[in-house]
Jmol script that loads the backbone (N, CA, C; Angstrom):
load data "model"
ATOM      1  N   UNK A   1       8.970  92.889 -16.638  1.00  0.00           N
ATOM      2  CA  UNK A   1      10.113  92.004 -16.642  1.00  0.00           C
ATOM      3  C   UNK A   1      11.017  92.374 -17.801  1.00  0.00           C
ATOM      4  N   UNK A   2      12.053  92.875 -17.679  1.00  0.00           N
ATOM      5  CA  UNK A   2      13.172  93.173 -18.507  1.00  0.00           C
ATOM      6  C   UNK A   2      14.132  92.277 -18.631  1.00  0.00           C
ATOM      7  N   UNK A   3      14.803  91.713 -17.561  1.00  0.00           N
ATOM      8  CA  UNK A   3      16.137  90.488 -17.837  1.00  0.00           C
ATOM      9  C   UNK A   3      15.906  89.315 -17.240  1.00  0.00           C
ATOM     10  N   UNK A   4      16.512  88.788 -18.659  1.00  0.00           N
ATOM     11  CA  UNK A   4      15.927  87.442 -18.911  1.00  0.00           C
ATOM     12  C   UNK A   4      16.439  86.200 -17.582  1.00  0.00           C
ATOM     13  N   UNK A   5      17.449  86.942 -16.604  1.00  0.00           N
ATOM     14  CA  UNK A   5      18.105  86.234 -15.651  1.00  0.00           C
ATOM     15  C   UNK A   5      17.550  86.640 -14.594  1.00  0.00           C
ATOM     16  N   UNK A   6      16.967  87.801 -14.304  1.00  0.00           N
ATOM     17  CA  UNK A   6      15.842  88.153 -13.002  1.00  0.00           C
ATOM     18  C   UNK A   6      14.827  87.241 -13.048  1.00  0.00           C
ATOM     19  N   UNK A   7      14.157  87.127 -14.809  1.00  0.00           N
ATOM     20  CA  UNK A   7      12.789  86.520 -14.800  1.00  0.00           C
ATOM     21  C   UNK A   7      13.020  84.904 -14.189  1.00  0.00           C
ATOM     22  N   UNK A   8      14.485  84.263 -14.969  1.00  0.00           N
ATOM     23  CA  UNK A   8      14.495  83.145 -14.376  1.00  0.00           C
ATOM     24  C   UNK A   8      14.312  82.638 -13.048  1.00  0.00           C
ATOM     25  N   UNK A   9      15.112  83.602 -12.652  1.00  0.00           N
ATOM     26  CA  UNK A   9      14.925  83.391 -10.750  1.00  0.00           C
ATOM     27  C   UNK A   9      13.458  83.528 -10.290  1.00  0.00           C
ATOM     28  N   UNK A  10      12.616  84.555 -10.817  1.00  0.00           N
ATOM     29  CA  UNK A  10      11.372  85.073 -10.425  1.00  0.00           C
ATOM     30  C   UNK A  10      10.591  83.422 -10.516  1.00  0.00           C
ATOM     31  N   UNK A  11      10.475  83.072 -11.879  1.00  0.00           N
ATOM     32  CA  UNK A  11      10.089  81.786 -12.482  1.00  0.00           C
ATOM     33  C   UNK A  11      10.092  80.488 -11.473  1.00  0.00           C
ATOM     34  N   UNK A  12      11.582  80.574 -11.338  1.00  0.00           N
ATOM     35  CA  UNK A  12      12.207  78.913 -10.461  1.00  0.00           C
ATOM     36  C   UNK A  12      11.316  79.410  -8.847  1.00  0.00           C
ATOM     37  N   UNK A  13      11.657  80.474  -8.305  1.00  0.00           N
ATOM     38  CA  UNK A  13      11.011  80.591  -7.030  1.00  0.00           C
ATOM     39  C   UNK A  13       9.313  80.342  -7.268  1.00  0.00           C
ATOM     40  N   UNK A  14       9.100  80.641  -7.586  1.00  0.00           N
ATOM     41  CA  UNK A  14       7.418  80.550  -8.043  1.00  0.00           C
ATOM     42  C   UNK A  14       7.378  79.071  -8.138  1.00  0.00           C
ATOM     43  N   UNK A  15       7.635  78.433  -9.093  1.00  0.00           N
ATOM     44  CA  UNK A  15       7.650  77.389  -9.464  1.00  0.00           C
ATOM     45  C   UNK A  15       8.005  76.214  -7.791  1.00  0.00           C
ATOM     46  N   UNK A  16       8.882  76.586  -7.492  1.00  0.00           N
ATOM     47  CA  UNK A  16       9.037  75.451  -6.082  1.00  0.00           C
ATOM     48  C   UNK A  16       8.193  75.961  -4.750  1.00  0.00           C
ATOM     49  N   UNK A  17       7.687  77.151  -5.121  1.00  0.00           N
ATOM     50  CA  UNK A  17       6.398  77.164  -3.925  1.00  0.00           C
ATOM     51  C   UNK A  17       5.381  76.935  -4.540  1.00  0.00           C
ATOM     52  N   UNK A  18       5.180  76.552  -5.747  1.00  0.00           N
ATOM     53  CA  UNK A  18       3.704  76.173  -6.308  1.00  0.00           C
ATOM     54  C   UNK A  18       4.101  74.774  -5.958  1.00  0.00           C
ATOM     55  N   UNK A  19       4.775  73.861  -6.354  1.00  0.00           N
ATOM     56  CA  UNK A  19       5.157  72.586  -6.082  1.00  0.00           C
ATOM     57  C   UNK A  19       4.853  72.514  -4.317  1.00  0.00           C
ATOM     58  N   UNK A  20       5.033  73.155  -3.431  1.00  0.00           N
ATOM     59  CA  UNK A  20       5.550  73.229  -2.229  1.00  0.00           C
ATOM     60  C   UNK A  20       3.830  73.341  -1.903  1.00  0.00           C
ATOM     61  N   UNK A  21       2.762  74.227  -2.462  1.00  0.00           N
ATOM     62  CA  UNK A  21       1.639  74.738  -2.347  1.00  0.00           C
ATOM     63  C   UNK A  21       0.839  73.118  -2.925  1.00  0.00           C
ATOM     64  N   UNK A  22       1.119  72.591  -3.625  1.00  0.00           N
ATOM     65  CA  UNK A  22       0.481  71.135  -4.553  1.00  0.00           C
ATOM     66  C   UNK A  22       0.819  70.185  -3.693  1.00  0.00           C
ATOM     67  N   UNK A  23       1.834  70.159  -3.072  1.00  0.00           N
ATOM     68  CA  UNK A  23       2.150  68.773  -1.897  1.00  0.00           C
ATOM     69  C   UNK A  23       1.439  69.292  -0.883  1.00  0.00           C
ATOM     70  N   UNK A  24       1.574  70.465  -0.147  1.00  0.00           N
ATOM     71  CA  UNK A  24       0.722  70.263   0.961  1.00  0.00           C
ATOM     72  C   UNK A  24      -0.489  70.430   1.043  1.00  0.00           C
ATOM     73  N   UNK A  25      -0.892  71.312   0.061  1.00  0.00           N
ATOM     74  CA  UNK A  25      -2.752  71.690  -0.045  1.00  0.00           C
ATOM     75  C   UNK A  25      -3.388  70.456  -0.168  1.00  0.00           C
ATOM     76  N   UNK A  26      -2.522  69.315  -1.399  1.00  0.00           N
ATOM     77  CA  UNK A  26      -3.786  68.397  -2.237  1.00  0.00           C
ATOM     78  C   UNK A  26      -2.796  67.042  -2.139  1.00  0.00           C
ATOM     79  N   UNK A  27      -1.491  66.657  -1.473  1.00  0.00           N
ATOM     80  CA  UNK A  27      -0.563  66.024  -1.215  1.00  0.00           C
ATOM     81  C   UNK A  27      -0.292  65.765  -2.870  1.00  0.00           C
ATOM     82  N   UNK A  28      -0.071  66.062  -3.863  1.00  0.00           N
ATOM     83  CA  UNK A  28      -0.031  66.198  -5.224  1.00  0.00           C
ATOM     84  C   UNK A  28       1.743  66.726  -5.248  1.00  0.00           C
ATOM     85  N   UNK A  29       2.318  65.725  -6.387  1.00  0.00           N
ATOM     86  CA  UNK A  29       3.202  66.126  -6.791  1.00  0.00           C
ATOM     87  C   UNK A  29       3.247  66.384  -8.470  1.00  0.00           C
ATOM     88  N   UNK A  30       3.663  67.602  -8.682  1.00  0.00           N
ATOM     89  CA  UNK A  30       3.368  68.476  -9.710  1.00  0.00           C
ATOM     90  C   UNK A  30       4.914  69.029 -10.620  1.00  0.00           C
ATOM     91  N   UNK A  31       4.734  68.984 -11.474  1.00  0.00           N
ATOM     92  CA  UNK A  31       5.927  69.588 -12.325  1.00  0.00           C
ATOM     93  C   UNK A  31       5.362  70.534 -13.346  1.00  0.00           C
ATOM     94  N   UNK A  32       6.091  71.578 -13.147  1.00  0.00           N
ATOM     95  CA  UNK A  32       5.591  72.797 -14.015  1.00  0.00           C
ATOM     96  C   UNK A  32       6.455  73.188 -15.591  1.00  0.00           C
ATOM     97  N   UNK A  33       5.648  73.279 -16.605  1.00  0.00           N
ATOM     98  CA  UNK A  33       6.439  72.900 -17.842  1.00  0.00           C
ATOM     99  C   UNK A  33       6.231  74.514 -18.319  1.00  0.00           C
ATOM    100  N   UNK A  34       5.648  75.350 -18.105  1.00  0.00           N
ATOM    101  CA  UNK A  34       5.623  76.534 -19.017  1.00  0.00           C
ATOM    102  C   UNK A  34       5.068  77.609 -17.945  1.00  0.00           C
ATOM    103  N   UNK A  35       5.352  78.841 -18.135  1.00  0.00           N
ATOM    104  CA  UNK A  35       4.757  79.702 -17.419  1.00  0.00           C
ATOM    105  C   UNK A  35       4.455  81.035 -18.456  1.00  0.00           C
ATOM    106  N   UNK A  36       3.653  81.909 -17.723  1.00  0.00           N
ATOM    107  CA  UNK A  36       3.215  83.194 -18.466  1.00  0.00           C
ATOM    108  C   UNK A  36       3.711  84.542 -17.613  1.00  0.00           C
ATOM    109  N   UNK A  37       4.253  85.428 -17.690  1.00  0.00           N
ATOM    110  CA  UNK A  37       3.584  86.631 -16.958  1.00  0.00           C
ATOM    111  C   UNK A  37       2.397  86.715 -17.725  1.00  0.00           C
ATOM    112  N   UNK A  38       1.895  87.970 -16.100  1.00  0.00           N
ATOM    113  CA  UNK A  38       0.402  88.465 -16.300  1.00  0.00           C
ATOM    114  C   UNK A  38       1.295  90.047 -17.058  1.00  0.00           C
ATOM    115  N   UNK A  39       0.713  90.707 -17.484  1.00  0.00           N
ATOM    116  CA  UNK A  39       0.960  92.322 -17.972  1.00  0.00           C
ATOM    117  C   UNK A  39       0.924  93.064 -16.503  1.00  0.00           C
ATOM    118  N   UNK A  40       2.008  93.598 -16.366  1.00  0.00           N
ATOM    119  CA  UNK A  40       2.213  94.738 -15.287  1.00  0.00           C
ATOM    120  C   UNK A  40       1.199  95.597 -14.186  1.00  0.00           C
ATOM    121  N   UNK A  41       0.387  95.965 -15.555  1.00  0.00           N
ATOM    122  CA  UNK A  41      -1.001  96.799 -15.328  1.00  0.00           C
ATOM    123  C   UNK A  41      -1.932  96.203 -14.311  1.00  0.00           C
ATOM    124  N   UNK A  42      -1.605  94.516 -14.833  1.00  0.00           N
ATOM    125  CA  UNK A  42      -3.203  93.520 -14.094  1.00  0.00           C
ATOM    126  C   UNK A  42      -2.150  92.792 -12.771  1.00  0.00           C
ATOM    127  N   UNK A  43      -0.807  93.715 -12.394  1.00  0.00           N
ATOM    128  CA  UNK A  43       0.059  92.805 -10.922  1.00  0.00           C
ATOM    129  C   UNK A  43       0.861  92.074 -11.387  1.00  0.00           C
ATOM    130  N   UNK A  44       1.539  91.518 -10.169  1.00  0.00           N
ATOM    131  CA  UNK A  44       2.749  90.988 -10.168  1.00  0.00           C
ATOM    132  C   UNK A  44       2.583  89.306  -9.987  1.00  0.00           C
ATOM    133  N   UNK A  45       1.907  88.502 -11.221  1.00  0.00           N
ATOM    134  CA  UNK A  45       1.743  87.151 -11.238  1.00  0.00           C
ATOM    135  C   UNK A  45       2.094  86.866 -12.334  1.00  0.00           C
ATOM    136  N   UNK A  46       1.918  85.445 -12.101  1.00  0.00           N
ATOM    137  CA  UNK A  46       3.119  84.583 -13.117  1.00  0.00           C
ATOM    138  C   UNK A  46       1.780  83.274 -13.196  1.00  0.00           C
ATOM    139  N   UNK A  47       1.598  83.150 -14.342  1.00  0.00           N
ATOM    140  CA  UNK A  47       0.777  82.069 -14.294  1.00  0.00           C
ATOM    141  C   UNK A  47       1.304  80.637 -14.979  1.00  0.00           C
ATOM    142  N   UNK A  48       1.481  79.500 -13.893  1.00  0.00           N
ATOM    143  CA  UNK A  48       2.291  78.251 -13.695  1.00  0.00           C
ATOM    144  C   UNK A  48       1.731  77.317 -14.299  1.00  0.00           C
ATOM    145  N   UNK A  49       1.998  76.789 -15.478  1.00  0.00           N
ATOM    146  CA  UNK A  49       0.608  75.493 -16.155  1.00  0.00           C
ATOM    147  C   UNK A  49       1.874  74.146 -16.333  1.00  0.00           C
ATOM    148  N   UNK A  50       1.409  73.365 -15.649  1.00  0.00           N
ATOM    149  CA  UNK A  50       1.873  72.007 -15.694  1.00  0.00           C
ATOM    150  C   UNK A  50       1.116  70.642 -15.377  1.00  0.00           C
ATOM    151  N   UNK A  51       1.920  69.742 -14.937  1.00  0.00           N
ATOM    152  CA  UNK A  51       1.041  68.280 -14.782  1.00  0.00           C
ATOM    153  C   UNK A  51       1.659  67.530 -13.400  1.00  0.00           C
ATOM    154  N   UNK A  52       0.570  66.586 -13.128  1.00  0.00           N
ATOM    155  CA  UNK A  52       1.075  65.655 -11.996  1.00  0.00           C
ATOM    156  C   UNK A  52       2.116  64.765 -12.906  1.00  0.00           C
ATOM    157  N   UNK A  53       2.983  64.478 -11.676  1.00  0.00           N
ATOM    158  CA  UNK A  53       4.469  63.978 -11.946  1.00  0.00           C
ATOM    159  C   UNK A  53       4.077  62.287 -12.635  1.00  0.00           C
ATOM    160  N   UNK A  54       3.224  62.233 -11.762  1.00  0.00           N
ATOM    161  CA  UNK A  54       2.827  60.652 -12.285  1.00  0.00           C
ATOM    162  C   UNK A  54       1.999  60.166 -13.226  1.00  0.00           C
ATOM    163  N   UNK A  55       1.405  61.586 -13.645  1.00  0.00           N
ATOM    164  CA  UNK A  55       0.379  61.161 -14.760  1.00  0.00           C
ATOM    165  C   UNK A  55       0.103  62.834 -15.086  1.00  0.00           C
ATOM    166  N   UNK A  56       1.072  62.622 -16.802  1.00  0.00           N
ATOM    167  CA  UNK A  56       1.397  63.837 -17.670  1.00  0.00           C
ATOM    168  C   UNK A  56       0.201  63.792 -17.983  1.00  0.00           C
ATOM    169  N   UNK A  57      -0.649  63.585 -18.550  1.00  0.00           N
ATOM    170  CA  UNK A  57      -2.152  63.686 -18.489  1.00  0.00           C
ATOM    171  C   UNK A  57      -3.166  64.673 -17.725  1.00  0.00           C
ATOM    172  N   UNK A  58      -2.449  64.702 -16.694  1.00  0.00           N
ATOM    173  CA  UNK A  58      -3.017  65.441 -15.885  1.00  0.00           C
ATOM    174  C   UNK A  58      -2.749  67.059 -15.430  1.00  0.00           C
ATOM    175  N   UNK A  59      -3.480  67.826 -15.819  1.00  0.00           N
ATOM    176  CA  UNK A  59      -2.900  68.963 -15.625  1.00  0.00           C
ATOM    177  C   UNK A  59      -3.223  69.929 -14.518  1.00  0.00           C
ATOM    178  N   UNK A  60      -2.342  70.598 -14.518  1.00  0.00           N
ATOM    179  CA  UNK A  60      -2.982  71.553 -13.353  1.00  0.00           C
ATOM    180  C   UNK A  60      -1.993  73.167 -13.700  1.00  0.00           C
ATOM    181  N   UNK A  61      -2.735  74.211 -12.807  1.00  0.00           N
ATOM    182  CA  UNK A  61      -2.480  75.621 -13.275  1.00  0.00           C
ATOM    183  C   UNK A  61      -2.395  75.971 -11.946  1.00  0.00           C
ATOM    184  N   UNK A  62      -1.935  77.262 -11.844  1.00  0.00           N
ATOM    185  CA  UNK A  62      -1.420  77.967 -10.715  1.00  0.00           C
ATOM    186  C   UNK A  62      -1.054  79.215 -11.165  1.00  0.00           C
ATOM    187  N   UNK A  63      -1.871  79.784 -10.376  1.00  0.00           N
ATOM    188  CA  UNK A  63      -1.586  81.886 -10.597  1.00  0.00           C
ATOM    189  C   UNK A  63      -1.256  82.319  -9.417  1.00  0.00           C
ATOM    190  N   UNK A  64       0.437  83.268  -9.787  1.00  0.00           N
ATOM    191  CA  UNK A  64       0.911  83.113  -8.365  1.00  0.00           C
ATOM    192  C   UNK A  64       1.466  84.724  -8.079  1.00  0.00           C
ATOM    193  N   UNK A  65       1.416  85.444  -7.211  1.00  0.00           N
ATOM    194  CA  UNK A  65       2.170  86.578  -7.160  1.00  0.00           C
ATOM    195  C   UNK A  65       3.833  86.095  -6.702  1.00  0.00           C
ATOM    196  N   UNK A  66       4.518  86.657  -7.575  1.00  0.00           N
ATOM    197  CA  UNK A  66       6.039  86.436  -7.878  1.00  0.00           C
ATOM    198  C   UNK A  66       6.862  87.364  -6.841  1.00  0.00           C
ATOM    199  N   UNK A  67       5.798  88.441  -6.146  1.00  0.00           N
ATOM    200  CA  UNK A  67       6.734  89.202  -5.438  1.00  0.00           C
ATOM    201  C   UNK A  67       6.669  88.648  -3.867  1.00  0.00           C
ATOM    202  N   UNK A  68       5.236  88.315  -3.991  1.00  0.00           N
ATOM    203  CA  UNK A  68       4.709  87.270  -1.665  1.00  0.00           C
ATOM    204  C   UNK A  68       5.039  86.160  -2.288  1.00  0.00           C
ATOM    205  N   UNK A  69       4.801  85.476  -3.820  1.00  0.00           N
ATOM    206  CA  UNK A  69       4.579  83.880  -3.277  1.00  0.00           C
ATOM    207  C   UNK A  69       3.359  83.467  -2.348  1.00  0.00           C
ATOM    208  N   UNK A  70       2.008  84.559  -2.817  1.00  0.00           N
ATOM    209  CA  UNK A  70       0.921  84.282  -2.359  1.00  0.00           C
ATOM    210  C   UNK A  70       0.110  83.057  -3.402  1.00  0.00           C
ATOM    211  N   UNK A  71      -0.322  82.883  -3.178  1.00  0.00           N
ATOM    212  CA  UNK A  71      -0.943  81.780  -4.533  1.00  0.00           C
ATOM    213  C   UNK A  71      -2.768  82.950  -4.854  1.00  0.00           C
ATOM    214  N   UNK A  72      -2.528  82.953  -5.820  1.00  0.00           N
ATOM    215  CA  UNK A  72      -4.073  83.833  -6.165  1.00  0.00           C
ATOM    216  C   UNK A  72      -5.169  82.775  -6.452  1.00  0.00           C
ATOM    217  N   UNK A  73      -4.379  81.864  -7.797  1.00  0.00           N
ATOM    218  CA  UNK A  73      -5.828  80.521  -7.890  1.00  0.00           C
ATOM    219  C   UNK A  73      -4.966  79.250  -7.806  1.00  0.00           C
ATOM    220  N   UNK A  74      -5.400  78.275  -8.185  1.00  0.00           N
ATOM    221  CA  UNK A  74      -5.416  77.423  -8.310  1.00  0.00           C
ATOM    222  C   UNK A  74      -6.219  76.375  -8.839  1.00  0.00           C
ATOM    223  N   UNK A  75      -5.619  75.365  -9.918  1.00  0.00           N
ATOM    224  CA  UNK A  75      -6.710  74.582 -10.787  1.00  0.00           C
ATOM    225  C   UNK A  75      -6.189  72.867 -10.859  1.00  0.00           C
ATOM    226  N   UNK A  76      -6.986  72.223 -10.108  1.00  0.00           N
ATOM    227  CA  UNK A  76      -6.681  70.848 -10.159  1.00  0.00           C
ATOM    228  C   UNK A  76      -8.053  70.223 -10.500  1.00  0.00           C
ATOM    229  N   UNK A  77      -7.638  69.271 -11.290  1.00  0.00           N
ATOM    230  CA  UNK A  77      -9.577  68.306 -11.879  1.00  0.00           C
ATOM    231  C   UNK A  77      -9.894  67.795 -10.314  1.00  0.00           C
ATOM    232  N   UNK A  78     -11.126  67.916 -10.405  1.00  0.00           N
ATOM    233  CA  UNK A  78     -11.788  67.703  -8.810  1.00  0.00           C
ATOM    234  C   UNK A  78     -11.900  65.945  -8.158  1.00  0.00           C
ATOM    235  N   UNK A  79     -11.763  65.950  -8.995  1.00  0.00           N
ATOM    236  CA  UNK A  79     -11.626  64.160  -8.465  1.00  0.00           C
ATOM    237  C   UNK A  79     -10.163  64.109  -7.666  1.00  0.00           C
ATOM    238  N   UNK A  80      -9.765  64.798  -8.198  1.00  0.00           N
ATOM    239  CA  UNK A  80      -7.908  64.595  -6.837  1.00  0.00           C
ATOM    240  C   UNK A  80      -7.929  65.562  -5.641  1.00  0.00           C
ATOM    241  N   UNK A  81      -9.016  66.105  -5.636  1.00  0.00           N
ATOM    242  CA  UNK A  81      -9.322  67.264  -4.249  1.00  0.00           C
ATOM    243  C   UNK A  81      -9.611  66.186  -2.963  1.00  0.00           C
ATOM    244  N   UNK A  82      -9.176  65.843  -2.030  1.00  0.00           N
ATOM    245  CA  UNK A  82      -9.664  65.313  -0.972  1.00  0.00           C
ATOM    246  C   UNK A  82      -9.643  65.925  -0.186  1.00  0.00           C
ATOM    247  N   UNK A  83     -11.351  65.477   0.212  1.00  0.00           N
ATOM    248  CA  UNK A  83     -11.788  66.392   1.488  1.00  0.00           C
ATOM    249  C   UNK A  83     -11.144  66.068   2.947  1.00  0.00           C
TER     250      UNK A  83
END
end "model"
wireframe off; spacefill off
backbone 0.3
color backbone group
C-alpha cells in the first residue's frame, strides 16, 4: 500500500462488507474503529478490529482479503453466536 487515498477506499470497502458479513452471519451490528494491513509477503488482508454498535464493550475482529472481500476469520465472544 503506497497512497494514502487508494488505502482509504481499500479500508471503507472492507469495512462495509465486514459490517454487511456481521449483520448477516450473526445479525450483529458492528462498527469498525481501526484497521491493520497484513505485510504484502503474508497477502492481500486488512485486519478490521472494532465493537458492537450497542455495546462498545464488545469487541469483535475481522481478517479480510481487500482484493475478493472474502472474509478469512472472524472473531465474535461466543455467547452472541446463535445457532
Amino acid at each position: 500500500m503506497s497512497d494514502s487515498s487508494e488505502d482509504t477506499q481499500i479500508v471503507n470497502k472492507a469495512m462495509e462488507a465486514g459490517k454487511a458479513y456481521f449483520k448477516e452471519k450473526y445479525d450483529l451490528n458492528v462498527e469498525f474503529t481501526r484497521h491493520k494491513f497484513n505485510p504484502p509477503s503474508l497477502g492481500a488482508d486488512v485486519g478490521l478490529y472494532g465493537h458492537l454498535t450497542e455495546n462498545t464493550n464488545t469487541e469483535v475482529f475481522l481478517l479480510i482479503n481487500y482484493e475478493t472481500l472474502e472474509i478469512v476469520t472472524a472473531a465474535v465472544p461466543e455467547g452472541l453466536i446463535k445457532k
